[in-house]
VOBA-1610 file (N, C-alpha, C; in pm, whole numbers, padded with zeros to 5 digits, always signed):
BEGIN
Unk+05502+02692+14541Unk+05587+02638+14438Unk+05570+02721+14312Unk+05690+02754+14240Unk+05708+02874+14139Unk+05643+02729+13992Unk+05552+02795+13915Unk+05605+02659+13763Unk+05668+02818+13675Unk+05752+02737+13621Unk+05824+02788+13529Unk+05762+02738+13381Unk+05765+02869+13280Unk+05672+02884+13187Unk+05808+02930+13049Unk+05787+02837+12983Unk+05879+02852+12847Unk+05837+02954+12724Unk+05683+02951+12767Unk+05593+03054+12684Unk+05593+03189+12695Unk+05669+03279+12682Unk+05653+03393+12688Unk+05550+03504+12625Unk+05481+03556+12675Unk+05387+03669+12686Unk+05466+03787+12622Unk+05325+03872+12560Unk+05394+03984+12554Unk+05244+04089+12492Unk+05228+04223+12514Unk+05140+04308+12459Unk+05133+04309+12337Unk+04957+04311+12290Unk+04970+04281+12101Unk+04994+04421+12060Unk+05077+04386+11953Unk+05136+04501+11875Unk+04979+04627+11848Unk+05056+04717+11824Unk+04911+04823+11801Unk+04872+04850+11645Unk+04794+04829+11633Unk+04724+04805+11473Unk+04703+04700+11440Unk+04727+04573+11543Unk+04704+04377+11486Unk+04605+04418+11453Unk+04582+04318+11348Unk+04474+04308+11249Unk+04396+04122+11262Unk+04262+04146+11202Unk+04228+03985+11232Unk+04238+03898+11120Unk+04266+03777+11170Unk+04296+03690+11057Unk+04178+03694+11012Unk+04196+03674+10856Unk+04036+03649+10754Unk+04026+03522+10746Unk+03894+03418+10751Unk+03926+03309+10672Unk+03907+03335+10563Unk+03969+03213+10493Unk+03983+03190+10311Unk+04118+03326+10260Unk+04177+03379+10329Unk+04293+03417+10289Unk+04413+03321+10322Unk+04490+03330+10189Unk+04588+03197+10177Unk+04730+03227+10202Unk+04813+03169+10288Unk+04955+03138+10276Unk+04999+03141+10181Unk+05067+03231+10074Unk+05122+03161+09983Unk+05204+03076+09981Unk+05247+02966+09894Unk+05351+02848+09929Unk+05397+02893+09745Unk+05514+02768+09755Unk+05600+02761+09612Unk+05656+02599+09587Unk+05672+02582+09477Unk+05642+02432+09405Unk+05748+02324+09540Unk+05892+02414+09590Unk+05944+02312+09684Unk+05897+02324+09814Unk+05785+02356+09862Unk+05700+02390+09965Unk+05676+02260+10043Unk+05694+02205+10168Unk+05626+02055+10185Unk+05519+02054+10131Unk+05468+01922+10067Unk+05362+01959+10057Unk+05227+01972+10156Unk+05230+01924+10263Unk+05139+01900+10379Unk+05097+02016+10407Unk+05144+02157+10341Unk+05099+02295+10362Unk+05037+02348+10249Unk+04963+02223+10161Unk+04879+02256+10018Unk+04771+02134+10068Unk+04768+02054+10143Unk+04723+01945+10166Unk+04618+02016+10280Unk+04437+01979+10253Unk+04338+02023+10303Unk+04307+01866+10395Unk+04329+01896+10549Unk+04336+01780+10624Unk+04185+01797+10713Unk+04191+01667+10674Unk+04041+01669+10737Unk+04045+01650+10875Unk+04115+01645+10982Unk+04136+01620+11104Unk+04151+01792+11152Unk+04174+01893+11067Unk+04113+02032+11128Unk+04002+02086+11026Unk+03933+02062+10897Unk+03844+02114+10819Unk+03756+02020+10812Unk+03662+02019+10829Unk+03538+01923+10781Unk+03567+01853+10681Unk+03462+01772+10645Unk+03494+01693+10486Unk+03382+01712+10417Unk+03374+01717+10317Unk+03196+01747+10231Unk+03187+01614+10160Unk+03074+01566+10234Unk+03037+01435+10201Unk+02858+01436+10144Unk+02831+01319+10060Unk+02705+01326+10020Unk+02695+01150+10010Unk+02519+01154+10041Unk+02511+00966+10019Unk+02456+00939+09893Unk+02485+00857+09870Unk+02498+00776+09727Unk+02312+00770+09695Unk+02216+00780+09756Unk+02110+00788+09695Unk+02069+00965+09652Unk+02141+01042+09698Unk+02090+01163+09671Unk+02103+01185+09528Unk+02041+01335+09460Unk+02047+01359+09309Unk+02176+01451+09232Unk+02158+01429+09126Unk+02303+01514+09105Unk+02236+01645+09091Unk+02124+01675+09101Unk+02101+01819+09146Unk+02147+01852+09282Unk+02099+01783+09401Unk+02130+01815+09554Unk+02297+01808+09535Unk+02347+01708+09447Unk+02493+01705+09475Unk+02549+01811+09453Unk+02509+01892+09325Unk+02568+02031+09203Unk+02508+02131+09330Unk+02380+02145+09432Unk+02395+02239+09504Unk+02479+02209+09606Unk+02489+02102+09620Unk+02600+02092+09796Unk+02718+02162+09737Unk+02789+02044+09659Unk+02887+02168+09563Unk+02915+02335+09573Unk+02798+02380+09498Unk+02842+02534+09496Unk+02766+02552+09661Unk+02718+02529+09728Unk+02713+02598+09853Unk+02811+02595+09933Unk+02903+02496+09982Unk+02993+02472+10003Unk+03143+02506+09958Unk+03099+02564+09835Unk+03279+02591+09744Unk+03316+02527+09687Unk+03294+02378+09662Unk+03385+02291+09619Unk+03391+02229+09534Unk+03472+02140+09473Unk+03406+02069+09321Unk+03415+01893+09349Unk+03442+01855+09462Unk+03473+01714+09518Unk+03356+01671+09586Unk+03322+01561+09615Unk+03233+01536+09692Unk+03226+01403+09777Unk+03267+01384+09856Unk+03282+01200+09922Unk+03156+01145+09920Unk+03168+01065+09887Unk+03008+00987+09888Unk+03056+00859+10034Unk+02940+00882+10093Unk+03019+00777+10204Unk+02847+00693+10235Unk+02854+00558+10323Unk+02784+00504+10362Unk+02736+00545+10539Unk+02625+00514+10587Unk+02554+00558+10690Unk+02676+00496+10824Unk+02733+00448+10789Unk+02861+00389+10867Unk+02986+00482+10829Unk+02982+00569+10774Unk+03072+00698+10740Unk+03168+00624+10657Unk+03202+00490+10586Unk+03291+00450+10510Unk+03261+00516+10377Unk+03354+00558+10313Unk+03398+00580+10187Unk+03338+00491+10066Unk+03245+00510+09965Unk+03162+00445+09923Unk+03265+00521+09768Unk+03296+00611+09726Unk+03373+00721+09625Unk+03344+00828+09621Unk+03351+00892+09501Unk+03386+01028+09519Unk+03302+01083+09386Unk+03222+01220+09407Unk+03209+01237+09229Unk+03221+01408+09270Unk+03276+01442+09102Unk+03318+01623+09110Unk+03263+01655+09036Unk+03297+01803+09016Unk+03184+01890+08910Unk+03215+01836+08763Unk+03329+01734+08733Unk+03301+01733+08608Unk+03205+01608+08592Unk+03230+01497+08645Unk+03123+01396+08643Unk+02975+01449+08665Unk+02955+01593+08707Unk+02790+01595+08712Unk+02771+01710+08578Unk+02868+01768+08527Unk+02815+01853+08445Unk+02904+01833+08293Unk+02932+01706+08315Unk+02986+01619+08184Unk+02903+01556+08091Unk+02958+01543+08011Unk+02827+01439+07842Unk+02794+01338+07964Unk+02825+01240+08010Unk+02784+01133+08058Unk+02675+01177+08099Unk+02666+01246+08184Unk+02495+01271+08243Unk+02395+01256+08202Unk+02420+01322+08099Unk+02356+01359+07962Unk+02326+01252+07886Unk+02399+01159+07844Unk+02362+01064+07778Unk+02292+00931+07823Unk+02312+00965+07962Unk+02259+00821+08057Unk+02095+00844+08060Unk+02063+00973+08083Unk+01928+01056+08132Unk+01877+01036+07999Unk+01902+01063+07891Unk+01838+01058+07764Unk+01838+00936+07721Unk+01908+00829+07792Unk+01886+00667+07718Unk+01747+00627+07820Unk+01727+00697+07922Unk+01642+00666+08039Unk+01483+00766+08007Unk+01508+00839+07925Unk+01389+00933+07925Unk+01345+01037+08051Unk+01486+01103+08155Unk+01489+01165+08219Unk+01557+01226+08222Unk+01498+01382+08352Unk+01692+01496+08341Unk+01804+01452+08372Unk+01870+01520+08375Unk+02036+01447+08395Unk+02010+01491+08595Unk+01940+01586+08630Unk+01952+01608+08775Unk+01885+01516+08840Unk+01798+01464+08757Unk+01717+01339+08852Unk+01828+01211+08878Unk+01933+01180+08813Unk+02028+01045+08819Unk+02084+01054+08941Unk+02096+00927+09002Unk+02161+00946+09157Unk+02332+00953+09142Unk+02360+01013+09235Unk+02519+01003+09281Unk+02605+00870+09231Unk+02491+00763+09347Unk+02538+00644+09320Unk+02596+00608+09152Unk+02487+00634+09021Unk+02491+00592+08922Unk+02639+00677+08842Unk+02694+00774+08877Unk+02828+00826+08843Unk+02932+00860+08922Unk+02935+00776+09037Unk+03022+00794+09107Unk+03149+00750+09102Unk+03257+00759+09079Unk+03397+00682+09081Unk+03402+00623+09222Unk+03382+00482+09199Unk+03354+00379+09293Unk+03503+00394+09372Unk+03495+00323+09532Unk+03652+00368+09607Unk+03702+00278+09606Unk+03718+00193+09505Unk+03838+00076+09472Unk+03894+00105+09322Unk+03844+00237+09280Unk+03901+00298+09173Unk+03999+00445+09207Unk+03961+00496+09305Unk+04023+00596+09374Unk+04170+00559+09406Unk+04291+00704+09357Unk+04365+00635+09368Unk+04390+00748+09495Unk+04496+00673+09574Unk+04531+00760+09740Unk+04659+00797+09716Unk+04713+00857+09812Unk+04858+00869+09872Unk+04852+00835+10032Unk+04940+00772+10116Unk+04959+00732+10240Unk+05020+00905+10273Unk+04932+00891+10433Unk+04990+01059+10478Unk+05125+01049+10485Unk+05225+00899+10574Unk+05326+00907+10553Unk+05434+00962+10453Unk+05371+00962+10326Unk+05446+00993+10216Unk+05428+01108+10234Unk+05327+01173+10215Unk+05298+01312+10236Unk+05394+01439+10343Unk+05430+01349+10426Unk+05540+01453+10539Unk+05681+01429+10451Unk+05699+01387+10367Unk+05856+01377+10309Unk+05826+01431+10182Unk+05750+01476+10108Unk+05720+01489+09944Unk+05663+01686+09947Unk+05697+01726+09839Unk+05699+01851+09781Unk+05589+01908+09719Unk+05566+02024+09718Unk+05400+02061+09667Unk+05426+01989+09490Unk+05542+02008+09451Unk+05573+01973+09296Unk+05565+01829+09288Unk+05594+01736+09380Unk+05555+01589+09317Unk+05417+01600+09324Unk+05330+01653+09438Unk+05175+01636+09406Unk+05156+01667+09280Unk+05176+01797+09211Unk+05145+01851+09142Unk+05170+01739+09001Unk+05277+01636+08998Unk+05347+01608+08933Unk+05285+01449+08905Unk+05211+01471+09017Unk+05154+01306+09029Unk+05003+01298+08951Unk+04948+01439+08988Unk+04782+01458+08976Unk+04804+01470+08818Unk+04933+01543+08794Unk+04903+01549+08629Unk+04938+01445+08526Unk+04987+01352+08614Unk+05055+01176+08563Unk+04942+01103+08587Unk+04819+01164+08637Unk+04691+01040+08619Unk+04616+01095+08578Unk+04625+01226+08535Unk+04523+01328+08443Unk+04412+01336+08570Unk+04436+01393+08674Unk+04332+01425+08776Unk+04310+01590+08863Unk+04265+01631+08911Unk+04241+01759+08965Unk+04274+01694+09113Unk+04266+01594+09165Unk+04224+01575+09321Unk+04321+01463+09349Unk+04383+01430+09462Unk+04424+01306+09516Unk+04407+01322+09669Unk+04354+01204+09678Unk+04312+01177+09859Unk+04389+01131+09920Unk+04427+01145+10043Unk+04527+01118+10161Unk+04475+01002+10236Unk+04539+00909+10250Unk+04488+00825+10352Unk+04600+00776+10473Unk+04566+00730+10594Unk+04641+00736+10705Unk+04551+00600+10796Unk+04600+00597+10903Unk+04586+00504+10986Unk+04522+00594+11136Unk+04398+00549+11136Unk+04309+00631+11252Unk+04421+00564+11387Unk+04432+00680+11470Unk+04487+00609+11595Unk+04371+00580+11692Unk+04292+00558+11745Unk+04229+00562+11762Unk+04167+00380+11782Unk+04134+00341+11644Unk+04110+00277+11611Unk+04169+00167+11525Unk+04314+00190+11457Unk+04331+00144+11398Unk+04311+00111+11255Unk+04207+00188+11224Unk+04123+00163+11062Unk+04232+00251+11017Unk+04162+00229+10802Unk+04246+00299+10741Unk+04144+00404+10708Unk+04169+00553+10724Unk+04088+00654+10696Unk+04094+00737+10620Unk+04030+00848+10506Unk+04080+00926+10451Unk+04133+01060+10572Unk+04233+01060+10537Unk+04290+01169+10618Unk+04253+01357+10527Unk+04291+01344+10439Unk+04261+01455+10330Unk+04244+01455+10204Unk+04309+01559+10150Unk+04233+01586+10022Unk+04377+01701+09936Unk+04439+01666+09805Unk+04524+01779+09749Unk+04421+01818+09602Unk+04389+01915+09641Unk+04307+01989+09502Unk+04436+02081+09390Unk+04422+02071+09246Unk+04406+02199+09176Unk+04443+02279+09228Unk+04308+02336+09257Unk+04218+02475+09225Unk+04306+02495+09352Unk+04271+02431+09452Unk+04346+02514+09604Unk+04531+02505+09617Unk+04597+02431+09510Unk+04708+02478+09515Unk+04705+02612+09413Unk+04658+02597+09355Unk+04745+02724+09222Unk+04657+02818+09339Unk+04537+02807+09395Unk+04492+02965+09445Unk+04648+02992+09587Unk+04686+02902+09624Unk+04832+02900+09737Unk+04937+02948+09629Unk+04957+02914+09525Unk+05064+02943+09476Unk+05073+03060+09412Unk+04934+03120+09410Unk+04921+03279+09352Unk+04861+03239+09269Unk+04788+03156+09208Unk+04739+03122+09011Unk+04580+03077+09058Unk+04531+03181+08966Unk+04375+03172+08921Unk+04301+03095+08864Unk+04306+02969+08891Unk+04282+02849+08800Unk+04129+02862+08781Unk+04124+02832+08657Unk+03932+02795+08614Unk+03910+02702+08592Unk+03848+02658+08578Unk+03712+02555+08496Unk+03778+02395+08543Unk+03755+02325+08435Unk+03771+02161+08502Unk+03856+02112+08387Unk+03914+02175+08311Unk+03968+02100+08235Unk+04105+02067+08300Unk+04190+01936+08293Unk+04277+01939+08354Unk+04436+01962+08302Unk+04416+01981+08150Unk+04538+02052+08062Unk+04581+02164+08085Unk+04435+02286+08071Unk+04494+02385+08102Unk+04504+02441+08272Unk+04472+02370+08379Unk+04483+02376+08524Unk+04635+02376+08555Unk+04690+02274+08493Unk+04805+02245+08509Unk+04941+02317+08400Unk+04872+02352+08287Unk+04949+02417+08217Unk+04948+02608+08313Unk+04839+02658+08378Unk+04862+02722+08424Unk+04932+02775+08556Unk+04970+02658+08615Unk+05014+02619+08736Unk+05160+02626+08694Unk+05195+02568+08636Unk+05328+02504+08609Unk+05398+02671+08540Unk+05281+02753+08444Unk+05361+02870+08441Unk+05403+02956+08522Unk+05312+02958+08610Unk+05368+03032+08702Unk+05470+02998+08812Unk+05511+02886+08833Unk+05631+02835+08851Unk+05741+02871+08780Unk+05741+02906+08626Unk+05847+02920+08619Unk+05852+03054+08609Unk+05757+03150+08653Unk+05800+03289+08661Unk+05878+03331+08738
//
């Protein structure tokens, strides 16, 4: 018996080259957005538990790349979230010095944006919406980050599905974004849109 094959074959071109990781697609502001959207169902997630220090947190951070951090419980639920500005913000600072300690000794737990303060987007929305409403949304709650949430099949629970950063759209959209402030992230984003 013949199977018939829809997939066609063919010899790799001469000079293919290998994909790099961390080289980016570029995309543009009417881009879906689900192609700026870091899904955790193919990338890991960088998670930390709520008793660790905001030193271990500030190294998971830069070892990892990132400026987000899930704080989750030993049951993998979503406990919140804290980023590089909550660990290298006045608050630290002022909590540790009302306490008579460093700011790296304070736990996660004690600055974490608790996850009934977190605000989401449903993935559903996410397959119909544009890299520019993200963009448009994160800067309507004055935030760098918004999390994806979806419905595990599986199980039925509600799960974080992903993650829309900043820093990882403008680096997709061609733009060099720095630091944590979120005025000029977005003021630099948005220029280069209209170039």
């Amino acid at each position: 018996m013949s199977v018939s094959s829809k997939v066609r074959t063919h010899k790799i071109s001469a000079g293919a080259k290998l994909c790099v990781p961390g080289t980016y697609t570029q995309i543009d502001a009417e881009s879906p957005a689900i192609e700026a959207m870091t899904d955790f169902t193919r990338v890991s997630v960088v998670t930390i538990e709520p008793s660790a220090t905001l030193a271990s947190a500030n190294a998971s951070m830069i070892s990892r790349g990132v400026r987000l951090l899930l704080v989750r419980a030993e049951n993998e639920q979503l406990l919140g979230l804290i980023t590089a500005r909550d660990l290298l913000g006045e608050r630290p600072l002022q909590i540790a010095q009302g306490r008579g300690i460093k700011p790296a000794e304070l736990l996660v737990s004690e600055l974490m944006v608790p996850a009934g303060q977190i605000d989401i987007v449903h993935f559903r929305e996410v397959l119909h919406t544009r890299v520019i409403d993200v963009l448009d949304a994160m800067k309507a709650q004055g935030r760098q980050h918004i999390l994806v949430e979806d419905i595990d099949p599986g199980t039925g629970d509600a799960r974080v599905r992903g993650i829309f950063s900043a820093t990882q759209i403008g680096r997709l959209l061609g733009v060099p974004v720095q630091g944590f402030e979120v005025a000029s992230t977005f003021a630099e984003i948005e220029a280069a849109l209209v170039d």
